[in-house]
N, C-alpha and C positions, 0 to 999 in steps of 0.2 A: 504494500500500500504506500503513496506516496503523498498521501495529503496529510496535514493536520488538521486537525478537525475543533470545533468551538464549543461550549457546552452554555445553552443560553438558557434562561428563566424568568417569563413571563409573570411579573409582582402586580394581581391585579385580583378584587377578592370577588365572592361570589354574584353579587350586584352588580357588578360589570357587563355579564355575559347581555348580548341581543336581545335576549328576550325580557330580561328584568328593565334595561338603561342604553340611551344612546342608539337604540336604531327606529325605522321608521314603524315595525310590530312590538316596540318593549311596552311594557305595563308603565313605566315612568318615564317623560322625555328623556329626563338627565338626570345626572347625580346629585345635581341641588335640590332638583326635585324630590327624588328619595331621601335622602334626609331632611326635606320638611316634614315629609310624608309618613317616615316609618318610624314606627315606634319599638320595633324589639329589637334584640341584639343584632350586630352586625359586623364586626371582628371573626372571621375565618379566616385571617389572614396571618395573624402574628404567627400563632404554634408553630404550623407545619413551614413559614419561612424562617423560624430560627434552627429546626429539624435540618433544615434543606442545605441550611449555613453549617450546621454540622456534620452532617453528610459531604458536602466538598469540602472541607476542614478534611476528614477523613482520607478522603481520595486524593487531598493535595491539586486540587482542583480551580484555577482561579476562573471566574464565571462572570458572565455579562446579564445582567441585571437587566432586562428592559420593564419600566418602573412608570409605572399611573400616575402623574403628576399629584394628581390629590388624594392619593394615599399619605403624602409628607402630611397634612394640618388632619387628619386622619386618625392616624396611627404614627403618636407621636414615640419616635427614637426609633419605627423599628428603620426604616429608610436608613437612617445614620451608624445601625448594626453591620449592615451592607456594606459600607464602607468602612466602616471598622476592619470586618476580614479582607478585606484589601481588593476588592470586588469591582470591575467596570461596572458604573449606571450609565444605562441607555435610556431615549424615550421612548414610552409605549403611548405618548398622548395624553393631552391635561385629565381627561375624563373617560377615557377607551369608546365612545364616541366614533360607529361610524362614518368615515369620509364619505363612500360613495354607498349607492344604494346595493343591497345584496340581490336583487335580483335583475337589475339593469343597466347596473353600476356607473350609473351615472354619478356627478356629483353631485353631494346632498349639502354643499357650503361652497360658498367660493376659496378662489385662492387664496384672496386676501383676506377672509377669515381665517382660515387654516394656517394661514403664517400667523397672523396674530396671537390664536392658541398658542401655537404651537414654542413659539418664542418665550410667551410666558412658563410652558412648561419646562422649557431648558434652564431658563435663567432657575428657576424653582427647584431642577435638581441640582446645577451647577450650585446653586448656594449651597447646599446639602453635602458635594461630593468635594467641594475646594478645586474642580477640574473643569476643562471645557466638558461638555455633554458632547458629541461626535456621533452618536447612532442613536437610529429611531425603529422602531417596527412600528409598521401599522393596526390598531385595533381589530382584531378577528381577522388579523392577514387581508384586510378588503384595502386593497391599495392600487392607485392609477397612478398613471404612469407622470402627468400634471404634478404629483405630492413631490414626486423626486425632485424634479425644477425648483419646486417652491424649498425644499428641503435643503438644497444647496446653494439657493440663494440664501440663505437663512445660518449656513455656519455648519450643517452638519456634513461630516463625511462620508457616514456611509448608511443602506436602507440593510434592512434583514426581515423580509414582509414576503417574497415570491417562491408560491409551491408550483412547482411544473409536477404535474400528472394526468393521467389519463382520464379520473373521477370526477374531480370539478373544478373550475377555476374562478379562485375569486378576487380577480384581476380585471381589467380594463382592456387586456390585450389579449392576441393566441398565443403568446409564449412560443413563439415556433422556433426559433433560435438562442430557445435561453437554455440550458442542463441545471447540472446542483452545484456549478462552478462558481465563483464568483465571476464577476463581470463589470463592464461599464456600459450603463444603460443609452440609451439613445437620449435624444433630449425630448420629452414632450409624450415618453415611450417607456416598456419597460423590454422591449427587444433588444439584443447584442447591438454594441455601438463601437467607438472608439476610443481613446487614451480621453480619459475625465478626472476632474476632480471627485469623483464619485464613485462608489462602486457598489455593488447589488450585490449583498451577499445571499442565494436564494436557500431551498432548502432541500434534505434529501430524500433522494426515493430509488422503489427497487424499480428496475426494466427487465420484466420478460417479454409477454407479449401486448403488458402494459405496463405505464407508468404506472405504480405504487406509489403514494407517500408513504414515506417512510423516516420522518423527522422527529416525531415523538408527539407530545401532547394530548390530542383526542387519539390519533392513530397508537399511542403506547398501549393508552387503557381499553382501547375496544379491539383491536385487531394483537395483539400484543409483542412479549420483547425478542423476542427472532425474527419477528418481519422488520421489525426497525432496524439491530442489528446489523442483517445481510443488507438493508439498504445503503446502512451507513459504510460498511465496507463496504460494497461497490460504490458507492459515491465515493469514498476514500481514493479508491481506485484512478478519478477523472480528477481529483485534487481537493482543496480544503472543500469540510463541509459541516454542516450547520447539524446539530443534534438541541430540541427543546423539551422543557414540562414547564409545567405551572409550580409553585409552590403547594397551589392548591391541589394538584394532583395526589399529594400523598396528607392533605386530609382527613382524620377519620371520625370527624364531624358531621353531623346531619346538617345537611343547609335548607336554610327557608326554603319551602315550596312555592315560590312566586315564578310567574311566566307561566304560558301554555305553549312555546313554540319548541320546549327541547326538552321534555319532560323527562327524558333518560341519560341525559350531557354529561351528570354525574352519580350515576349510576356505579359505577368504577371506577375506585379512587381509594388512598387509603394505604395500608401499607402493603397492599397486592402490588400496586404502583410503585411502593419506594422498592419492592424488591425486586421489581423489572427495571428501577434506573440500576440497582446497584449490578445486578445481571451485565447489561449494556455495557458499563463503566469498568466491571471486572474482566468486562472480554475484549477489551479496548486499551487497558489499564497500557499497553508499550507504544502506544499510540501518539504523537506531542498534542497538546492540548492547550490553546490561546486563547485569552480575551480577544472580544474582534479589532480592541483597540490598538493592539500589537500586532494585526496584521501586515505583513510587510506592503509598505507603499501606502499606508495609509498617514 
């Protein structure tokens, strides 16, 4: 194998997902609205992200964080635990907030909304991490190819939001010239470009006589840790590549029952979960292993 490979971790809690916040089907527009709105507990996030913090502790792991901006006034210190372990923060976005729509993906904000967000979110981790911020993912991976443009006029380096597979895509383009390589997007595009300030780091998957995702996250817990695995070694194979979870993946909390659009999403989760990252991690262990901020060239 020839790549090294990044081990990322989406810091965003169960309110987050589409169907609770943030898309055009959630029960609550946005996250200000949920906290007018709700009155019971709502913290599933600290436990299993200081678990998660111990777990790459373990494995000697250093990890990119990509972090909800409003989890910082949130859940105060756990953001600044992240950075204690010596941990890259990325953006995941002020509020995980759909940019485009999931089913026509069209834009659901202008541009110059989304840099406005968006710039508050950086500055809001930058304060947090004493660093520039440098990388963003998109909320629920729904990313156009517009957000790059705006993202690099705006100071970041690099995106980590595009799954190429055969299943679905929840992209703005066909992906038809992109693999699980990194790359430099087009401008206005998320297709293969040339020499940028920017680079698309996307995600992995298996190819037989279809793409597989094969990155981690939903596909850890529903499909499980040998499809991801072989993915990530063969992606390894084409060069650096991306392996993700949630904190909340390894969970073993019951979450509110709010939403009707995913009623199974965390269905699996828990320490079934931490024991297929540590599977993956154990079988990967001679592997090199980078924050994406130590990428070379970035």
């Amino acid at each position: 194998m020839k790549g090294s490979f990044s081990v990322t971790v989406d810091l965003e809690d169960w309110y987050h997902i589409p169907s609770v916040c943030g898309s055009p089907y959630a029960v609550y527009r946005d996250v200000n609205e949920f906290f007018e709105k709700w009155k019971g507990e709502y913290d599933f996030l600290t436990e299993p992200t200081m678990r998660v913090l111990d777990l790459l502790d373990e494995f000697n792991v250093t990890a990119t964080f990509f972090v909800v901006a409003d989890t910082i006034e949130h859940y105060p210190g756990l953001i600044e635990s992240v950075v204690e372990r010596g941990h890259e923060l990325a953006c995941h976005g002020l509020h995980h907030d759909c940019k485009i729509d999931p089913a026509t993906k069209k834009q659901l904000m202008s541009s110059t909304e989304f840099e406005q967000r968006t710039v508050l979110a950086k500055k809001m981790l930058e304060k947090i991490s004493g660093e520039k911020i440098v990388g963003y993912r998109a909320p629920n991976a729904m990313v156009g190819g517009w957000m790059l443009d705006s993202l690099e006029q705006i100071g970041f380096k690099y995106d980590s939001s595009v799954s190429v597979n055969s299943l679905y895509n929840k992209t703005d383009s066909a992906l038809k010239t992109v693999s699980s390589i990194p790359y430099y997007p087009v401008e206005n595009g998320l297709e293969t470009g040339y020499d940028r300030n920017f680079i698309e780091f996307p995600w992995a998957y298996y190819q037989n006589l279809l793409k597989i995702p094969a990155c981690g996250g939903p596909i850890l817990r529903f499909l499980g840790a040998p499809l991801v695995l072989n993915g990530l070694i063969q992606s390894l194979k084409r060069g650096h590549t991306i392996f993700y979870f949630h904190s909340l993946d390894i969970s073993c909390a019951k979450f509110p029952s709010v939403g009707n659009r995913r009623p199974f999403y965390w269905c699996l989760k828990g320490k079934l979960i931490e024991q297929r990252i540590r599977y993956i991690l154990n079988n990967l262990d001679g592997i090199e292993k980078i924050c994406l901020r130590d990428y070379p060239g970035l």
